[in-house]
C-alpha positions as CSV (number, residue, x, y, z in Angstrom):
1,X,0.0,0.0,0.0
2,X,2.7,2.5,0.5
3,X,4.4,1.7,-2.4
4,X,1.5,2.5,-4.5
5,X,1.4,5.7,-2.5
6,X,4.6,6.1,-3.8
7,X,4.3,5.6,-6.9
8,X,0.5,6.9,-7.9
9,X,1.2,10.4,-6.5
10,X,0.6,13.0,-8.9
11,X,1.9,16.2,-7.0
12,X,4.6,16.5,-8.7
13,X,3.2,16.0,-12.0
14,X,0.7,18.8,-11.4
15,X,3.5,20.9,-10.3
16,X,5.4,20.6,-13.4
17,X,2.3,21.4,-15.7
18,X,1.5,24.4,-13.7
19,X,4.8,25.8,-14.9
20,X,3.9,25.2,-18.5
21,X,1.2,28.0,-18.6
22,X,3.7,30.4,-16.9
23,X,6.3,30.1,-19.8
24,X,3.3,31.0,-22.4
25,X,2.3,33.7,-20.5
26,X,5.8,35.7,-20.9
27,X,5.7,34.7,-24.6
28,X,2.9,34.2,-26.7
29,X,5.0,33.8,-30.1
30,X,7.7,31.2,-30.5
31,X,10.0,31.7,-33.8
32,X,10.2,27.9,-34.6
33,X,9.0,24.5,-32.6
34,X,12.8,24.2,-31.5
35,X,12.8,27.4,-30.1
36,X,9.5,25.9,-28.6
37,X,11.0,22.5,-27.3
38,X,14.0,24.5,-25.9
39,X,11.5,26.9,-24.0
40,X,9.8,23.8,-22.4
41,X,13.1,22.2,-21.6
42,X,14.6,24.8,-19.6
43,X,11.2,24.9,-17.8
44,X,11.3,21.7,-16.9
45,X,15.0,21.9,-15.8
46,X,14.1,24.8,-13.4
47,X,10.8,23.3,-11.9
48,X,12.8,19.9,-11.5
49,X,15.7,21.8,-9.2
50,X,13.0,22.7,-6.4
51,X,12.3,18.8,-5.8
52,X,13.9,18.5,-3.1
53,X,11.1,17.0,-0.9
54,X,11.8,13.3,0.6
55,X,9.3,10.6,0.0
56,X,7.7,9.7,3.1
57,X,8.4,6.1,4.5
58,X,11.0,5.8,1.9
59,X,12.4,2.9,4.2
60,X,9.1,0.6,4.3
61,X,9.0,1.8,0.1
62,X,12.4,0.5,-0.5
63,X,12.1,-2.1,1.7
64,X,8.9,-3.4,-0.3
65,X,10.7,-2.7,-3.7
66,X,13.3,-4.8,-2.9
67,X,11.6,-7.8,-2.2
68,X,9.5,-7.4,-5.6
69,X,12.2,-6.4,-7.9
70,X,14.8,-8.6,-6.0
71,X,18.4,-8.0,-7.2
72,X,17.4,-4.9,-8.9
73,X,17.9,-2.4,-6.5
74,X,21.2,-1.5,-5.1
């Protein structure tokens, strides 16, 4: 059940998305879809330095992983 937690949690999914809006915001126009994909990457590199957040019962989750995915983890 915790691993499911875990793994189903969509906060930082929605967090991510909620910066998308942001970058169209301060520009409406892009010149090219590279300048487009470029835009989006750099948004997504700055929104994925804030996670900095642990996972709660990360012990019991790895714990569980393990024992599913057994020699997988390290």
């Amino acid at each position: 059940m915790v691993v499911r937690k875990v793994i189903y949690t969509t906060n930082a999914i929605e967090s991510l998305n909620s910066t998308y809006p942001k970058l169209n915001r301060q520009r409406s126009v892009f010149p090219s879809d590279t300048a487009l994909l470029k835009a989006l990457y750099l948004a997504t590199f700055e929104a994925t330095k804030k996670w900095t957040t642990t996972i709660r019962n990360w012990a019991q989750v790895y714990g569980e992983l393990s024992i599913m995915y057994e020699g997988a983890t390290s």
